[in-house]
N, C-alpha and C positions, 0 to 999 in steps of 0.2 A: 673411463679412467684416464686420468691425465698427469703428464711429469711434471712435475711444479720443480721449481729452482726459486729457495728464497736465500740472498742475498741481505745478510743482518750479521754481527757478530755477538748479538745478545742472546744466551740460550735460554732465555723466558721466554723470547719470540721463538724460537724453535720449537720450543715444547707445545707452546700454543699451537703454532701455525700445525703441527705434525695432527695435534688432537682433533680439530677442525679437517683437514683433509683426509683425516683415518673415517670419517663420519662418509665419505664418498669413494672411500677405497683408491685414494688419487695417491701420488707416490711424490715423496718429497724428497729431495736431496738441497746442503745447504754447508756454502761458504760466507766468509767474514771478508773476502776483500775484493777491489776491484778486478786485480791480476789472478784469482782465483776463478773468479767467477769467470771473467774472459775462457780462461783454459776451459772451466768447466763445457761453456756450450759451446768451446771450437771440436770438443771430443762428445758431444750430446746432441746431436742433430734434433733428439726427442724431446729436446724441453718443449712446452707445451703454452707455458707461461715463468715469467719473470716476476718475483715479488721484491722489490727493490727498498732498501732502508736506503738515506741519501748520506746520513752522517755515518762515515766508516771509517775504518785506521787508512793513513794513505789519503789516495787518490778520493774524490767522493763520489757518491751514486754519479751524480750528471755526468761524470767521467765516462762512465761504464754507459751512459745509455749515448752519449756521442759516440763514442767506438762503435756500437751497433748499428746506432742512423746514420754511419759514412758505409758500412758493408755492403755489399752487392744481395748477399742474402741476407741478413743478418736488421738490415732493416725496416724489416715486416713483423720481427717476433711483437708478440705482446708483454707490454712493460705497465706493471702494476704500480706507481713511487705509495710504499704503506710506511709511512714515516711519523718520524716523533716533531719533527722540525716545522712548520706550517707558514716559513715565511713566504709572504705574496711572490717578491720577486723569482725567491724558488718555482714557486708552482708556476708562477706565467714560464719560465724557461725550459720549463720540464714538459709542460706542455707545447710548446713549439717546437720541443725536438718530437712529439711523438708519442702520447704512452696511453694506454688504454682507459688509465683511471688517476686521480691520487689524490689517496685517502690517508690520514689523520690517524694515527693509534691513539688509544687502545683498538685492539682485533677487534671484528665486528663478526661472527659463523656467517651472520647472512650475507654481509658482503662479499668475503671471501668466495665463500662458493658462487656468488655471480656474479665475478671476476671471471671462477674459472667456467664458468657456463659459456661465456661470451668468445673464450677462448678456443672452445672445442668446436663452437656452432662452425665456424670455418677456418682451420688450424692453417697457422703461418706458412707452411709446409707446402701446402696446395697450391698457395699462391703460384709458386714457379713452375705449376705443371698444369698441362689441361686438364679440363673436368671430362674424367674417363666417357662416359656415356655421349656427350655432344661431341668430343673430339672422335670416336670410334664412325658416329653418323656423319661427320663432315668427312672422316678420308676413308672409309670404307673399312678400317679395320675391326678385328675382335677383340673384345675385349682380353682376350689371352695373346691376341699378338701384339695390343700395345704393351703388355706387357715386355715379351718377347722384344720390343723394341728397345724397350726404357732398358732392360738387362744388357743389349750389346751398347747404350751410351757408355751404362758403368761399367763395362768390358772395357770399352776403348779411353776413359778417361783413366783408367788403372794402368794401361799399357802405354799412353803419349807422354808422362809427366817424363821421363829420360830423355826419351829422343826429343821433345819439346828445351828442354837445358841443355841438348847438347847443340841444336839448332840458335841457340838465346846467347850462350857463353862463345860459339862461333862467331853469333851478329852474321847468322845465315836467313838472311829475309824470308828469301822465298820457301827454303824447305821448310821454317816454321808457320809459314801461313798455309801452306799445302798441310800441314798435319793437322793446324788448327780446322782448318775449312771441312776436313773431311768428316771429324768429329764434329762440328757447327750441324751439318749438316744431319745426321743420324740425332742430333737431339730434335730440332726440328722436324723430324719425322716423328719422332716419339712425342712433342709436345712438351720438352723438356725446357721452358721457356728461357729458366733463372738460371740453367746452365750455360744457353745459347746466349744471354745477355754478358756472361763470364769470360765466352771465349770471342767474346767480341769486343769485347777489353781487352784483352792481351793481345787481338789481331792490331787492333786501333793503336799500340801501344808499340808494337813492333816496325809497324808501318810508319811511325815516327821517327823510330829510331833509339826509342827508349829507354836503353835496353836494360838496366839497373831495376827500372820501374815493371816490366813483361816479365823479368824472374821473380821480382816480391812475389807476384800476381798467383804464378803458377803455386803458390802456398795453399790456393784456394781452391785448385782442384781435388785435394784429399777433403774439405769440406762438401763438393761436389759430388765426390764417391758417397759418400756415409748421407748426403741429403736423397739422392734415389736409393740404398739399400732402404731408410726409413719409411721413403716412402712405397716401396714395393714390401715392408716388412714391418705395415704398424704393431704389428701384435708383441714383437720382438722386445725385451727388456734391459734396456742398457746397465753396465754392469753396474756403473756407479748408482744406478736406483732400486737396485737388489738391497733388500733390508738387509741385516747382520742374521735377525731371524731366519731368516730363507737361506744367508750362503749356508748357517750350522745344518739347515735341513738334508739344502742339496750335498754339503758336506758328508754327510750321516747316512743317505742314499747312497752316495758311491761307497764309504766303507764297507756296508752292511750287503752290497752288491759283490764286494770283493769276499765275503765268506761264504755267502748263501749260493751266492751263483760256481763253489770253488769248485761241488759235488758234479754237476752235470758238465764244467768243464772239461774235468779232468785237472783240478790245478791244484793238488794236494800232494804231500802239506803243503800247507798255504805257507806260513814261517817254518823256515829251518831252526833246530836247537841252536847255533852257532850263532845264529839273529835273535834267537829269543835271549839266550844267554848275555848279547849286551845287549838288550832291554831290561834286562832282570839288575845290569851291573848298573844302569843308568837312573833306579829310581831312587829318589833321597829319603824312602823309609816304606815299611809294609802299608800298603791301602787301607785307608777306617773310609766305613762307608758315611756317607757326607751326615746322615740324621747323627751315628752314632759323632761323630767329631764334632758335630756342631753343640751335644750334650755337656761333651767333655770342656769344649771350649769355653764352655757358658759355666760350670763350674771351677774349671780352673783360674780365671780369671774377674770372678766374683770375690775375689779376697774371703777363702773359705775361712771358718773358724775351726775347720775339723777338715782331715782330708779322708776321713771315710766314705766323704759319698763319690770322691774319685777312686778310689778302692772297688767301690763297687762299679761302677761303670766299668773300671779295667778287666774286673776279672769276669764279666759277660759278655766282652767283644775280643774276638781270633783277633783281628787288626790290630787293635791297639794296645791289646796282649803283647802283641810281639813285637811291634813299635816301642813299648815301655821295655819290655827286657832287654831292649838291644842298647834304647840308653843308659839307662842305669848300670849295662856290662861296661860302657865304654864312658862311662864317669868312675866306674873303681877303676878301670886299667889307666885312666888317665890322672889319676891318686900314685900311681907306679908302688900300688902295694903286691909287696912281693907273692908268688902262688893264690892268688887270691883264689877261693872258689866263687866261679859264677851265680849269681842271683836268675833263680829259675821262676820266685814267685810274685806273679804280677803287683799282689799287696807290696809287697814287697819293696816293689821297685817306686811304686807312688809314694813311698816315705823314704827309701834312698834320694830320691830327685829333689825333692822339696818343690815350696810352692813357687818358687822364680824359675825355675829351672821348668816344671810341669805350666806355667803359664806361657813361658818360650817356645813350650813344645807344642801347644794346644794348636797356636796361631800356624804351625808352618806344617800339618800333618800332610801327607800325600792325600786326599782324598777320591773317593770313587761316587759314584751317580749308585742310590741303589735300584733307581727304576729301570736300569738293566739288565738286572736278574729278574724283574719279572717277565719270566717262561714259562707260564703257567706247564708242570705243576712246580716248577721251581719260581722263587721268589726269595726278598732278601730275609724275609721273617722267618719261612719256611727253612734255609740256611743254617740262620741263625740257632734257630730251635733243634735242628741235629748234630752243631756245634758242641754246646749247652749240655746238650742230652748227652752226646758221646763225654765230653769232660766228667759229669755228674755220676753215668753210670761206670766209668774207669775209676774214678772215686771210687766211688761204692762198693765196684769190685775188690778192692787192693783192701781196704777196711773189711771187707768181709771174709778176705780169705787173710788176713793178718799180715799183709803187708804195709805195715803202719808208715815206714818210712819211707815210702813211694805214695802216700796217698796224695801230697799237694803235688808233687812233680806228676801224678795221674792225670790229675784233675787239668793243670795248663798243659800238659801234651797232651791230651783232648780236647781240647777248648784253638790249640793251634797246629792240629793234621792236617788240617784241609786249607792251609793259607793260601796254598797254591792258585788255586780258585780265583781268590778277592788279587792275586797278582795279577791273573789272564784278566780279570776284568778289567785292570786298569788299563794293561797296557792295548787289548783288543776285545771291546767290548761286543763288539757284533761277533766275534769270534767264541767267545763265551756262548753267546744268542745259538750261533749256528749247532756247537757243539750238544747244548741241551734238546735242540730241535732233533737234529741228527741221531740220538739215542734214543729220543720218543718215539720217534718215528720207524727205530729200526729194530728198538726193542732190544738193546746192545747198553750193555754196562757202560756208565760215561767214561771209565777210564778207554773201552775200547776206540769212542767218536772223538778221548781227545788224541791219541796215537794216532787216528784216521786224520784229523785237519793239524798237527800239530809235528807230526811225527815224535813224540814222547806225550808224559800225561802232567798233569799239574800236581802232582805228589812228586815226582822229578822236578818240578818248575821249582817249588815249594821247600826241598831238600837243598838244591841249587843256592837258594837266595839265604836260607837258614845257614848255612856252612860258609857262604861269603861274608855274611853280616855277626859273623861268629855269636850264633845263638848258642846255650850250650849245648853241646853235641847229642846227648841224648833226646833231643827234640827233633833234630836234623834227623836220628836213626829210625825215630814213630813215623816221621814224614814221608821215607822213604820206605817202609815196610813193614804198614801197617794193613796192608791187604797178603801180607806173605809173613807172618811174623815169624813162621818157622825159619826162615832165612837169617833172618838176625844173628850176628852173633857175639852183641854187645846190648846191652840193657833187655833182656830176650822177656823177662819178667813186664816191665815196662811198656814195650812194645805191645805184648799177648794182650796184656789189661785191657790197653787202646781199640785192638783189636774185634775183644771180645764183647766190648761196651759200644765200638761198631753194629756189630752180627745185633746185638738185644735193642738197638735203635732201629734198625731198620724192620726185623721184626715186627716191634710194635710200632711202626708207621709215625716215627715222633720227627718232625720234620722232612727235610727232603735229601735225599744223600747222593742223588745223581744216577740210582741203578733204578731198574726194572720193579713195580710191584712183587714183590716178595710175596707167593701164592700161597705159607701156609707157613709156622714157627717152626726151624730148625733148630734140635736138640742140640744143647748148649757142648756136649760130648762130641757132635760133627762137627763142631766149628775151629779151623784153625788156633784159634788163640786159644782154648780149652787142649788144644792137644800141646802147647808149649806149658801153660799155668795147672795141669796134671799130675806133673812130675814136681809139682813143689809143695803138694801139700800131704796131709799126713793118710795115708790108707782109711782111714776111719772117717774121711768127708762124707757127708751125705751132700751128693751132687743135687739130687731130686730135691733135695729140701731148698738147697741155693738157686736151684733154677727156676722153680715155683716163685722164691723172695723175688728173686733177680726182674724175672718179668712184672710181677704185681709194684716193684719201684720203679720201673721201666713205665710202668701206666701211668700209677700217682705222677710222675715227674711230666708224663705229655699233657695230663689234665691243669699242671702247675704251672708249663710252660702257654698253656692257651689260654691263662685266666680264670681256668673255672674252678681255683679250690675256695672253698668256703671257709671262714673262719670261723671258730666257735663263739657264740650269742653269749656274751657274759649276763 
């Protein structure tokens, strides 16, 4: 594998040159101008090869390859001229300073690559040192003590460059050839040739008298350091040739290290509420997960003729549920109509907005990754579909037992309990990862692994963000105590529905909801929210009868949400 540095400011050539060396797994990094490139390989010891355009902004190619054929190292690198330009005089001059090839675009795969073939066979690098095995047989060392060698050069040229300037800036002869000699000396034993040739210039340079010209020089010992780290550490990756891919990896590896690894530390919770709470204060709207936004985006922006098919996308996604209600609250409050009541229903709020407004909002949605919830058994479908379920079957409930006018407020405070969740994703996504790990593995309801890594749960996170972002309040109160609805003691009706249309989703196993396989159906009579929705209906209920219905739409609805209802054969 080899570091290629191509030198163009045309990103056709980039593209090219990048596709052609991905073919050899070689690693490219690439600047536009002379003063770029100089920097570049005074901080890249590893370039490997030079692909040189000659026509550049500025200075031009021959520029850049004279600065390297005056260097004391720097005049050995391999210099490719792969140019658009083909005049004679060019090339005769380009060749007299030096360069490996120079070849005529258009790209050629096969030249390139044996360009770079030519480059590796004996790397510029070498040059300055001896060839380890003949040099071990001529002074009798090991191969681990020339090692051993070559590391106290770059000991000592790390440690002379001060005292070296303060010897220079005194115009103290002798104590700077006494430092220089001594370090002369230890490269020379190591076979550090290209170093010993460096500090035999600034001896020769001092010895005259020169003194302006002996401190430029000392610039050249940090090039010095970083040419034996390289070459004592070919394997090693310079940062600037690390792809954008690989940093988000290694990126992503250290996060994901910061949750997973928090259990056997001991480093829980990992965030404090007081850090989560300004995270939660810092997002600029609820999470939609990237497919669902990208749907939304694509209709709202199509110049609909009908906004029902945003109607319906709204009122099947938690995220963008509550992203719509929160605008549409803060479009009337900004009408300054007096007591207004809150608009609670997602339909709703897609024809309050209109389509300028709903195309505003499509482009700027907070989005989340959904390939982060997949945790096997948890995933974003699986989610989704206990989202949906819990909405449908709080519906259902509220209609069945005659609470007519709670049915659509049912329906979106089911559809937005659990936003909590799509928040922790966004803001720590490996921490979502560890938390479902953590419950699987422990067999522990997820609100207990999110209190364990989080010190509270995402029904708190969730309740938090809904009461800042003034959703209206009855949604905040499902949010917060919908596993306790007996606590409630404001929309308790409301709440129980949520509750209850919880317990008959998990039940029937209609998505994923974060807890423990559920080993057998609990009577709708045991369940917290049946013990609040009891006391409201009339003594003559047949519960048996309701809870018979209740699970048989609990199935239809899980066979509806997987795709498999059939339609009737006209």
């Amino acid at each position: 594998m080899a570091h290629i540095l191509l030198v163009d400011p045309a990103d056709i050539a980039r593209r090219a040159m990048r596709g052609v060396l991905a073919r050899g797994s070689h690693r490219l990094a690439t600047v536009s101008t002379v003063a770029e490139a100089w920097s570049f390989i005074q901080r890249n010891v590893a370039v490997d090869l030079v692909f040189l355009e000659l026509k550049l902004e500025g200075e031009n190619g021959i520029g850049l390859l004279q600065r390297l054929r005056a260097d004391c190292f720097l005049k050995v690198i391999p210099v490719v001229i792969y140019t658009a330009a083909g005049d004679r005089d060019v090339v005769r001059q380009a060749m007299q300073l030096g360069v490996q090839n120079f070849l005529v675009k258009p790209y050629r795969d096969d030249y390139i690559l044996a360009e770079v073939g030519k480059a590796l066979a004996n790397p510029w690098r070498n040059q300055h040192f001896e060839e380890e095995k003949s040099f071990c047989a001529m002074t009798g060392l090991t191969p681990d003590g020339l090692r051993a060698a070559l590391k106290e050069v770059h000991a000592s040229l790390q440690n002379i460059g001060p005292e070296l300037l303060e010897h220079i800036k005194g115009e103290n002869a002798p104590g700077a050839i006494g430092t220089i000699e001594n370090t002369t000396t230890k490269g020379e034993a190591a076979g550090a040739w290209g170093i010993v040739e460096l500090l035999n210039e600034v001896k020769g340079l001092v010895e005259q008298g020169l003194w302006p010209a002996a401190g430029g020089a000392l610039s050249q010992l940090g090039f010095a350091e970083r040419l034996i780290f390289a070459h004592l550490n070919p394997a090693v990756v310079p940062e600037d040739f690390v792809s954008p891919e690989e940093r988000a990896k290694a990126e992503e590896a250290r996060a994901r290290a910061v949750w997973f690894n928090a259990e056997a530390e001991q480093r829980v919770p990992v965030v404090a509420w007081p850090q989560l709470q300004q995270q939660l204060d810092g997002l600029k709207g609820c999470p939609v997960v990237d497919s669902v936004a990208a749907a939304f985006q694509m209709a709202a922006t199509g110049h609909p003729s009908s906004l029902a098919p945003l109607m319906d996308i709204a009122e099947k996604d938690p995220g963008l549920s509550a992203q719509l209600i929160v605008a549409a609250n803060q479009v009337r409050k900004g009408e300054n109509e007096p007591d207004h009541e809150p608009v609670e229903n997602p339909r709703i709020c897609v024809g309050l907005l209109g389509e300028i407004r709903l195309a505003a909002m499509a482009s700027s949605l907070v989005r989340v990754d959904e390939r982060y919830m997949d945790m096997p058994p948890c995933s974003w479908t699986s989610f989704w579909m206990f989202q949906v379920g819990v909405a449908r079957m709080a519906r259902y409930t509220c209609r069945y037992l005659e609470f007519h006018s709670l049915e659509s407020r049912a329906y979106a405070a089911g559809l937005l309990h659990d936003i909590g969740k799509l928040l922790l994703l966004r803001l720590h996504p490996y921490g979502f990862q560890a938390i479902v790990d953590f419950a699987r593995r422990r067999s522990v309801p997820i609100a207990a692994a999110e209190k364990f890594f989080l010190g509270c749960t995402t029904a708190e996170m969730g309740a938090y963000f809904a009461e800042k972002r003034e959703f209206p309040a009855s949604y905040g109160v499902v949010m917060r105590f919908v596993e306790t609805p007996e606590a409630a003691t404001e929309d308790a009706v409301l709440v129980a529905s949520v509750s209850l249309a919880r317990d008959l989703c998990r039940q029937n196993r209609v998505g994923w909801s974060g807890d423990p396989n559920v080993g057998g159906v609990k009577p709708i009579a045991e369940t917290a929210g049946w013990q609040v929705l009891s006391g409201r209906v009339f003594p003559s209920f047949n519960l048996q009868k309701f809870e018979t219905e209740a699970h048989a739409e609990c199935r239809q609805l899980k066979r509806e949400l997987h795709g498999q209802v059939h339609l009737p054969q006209l």
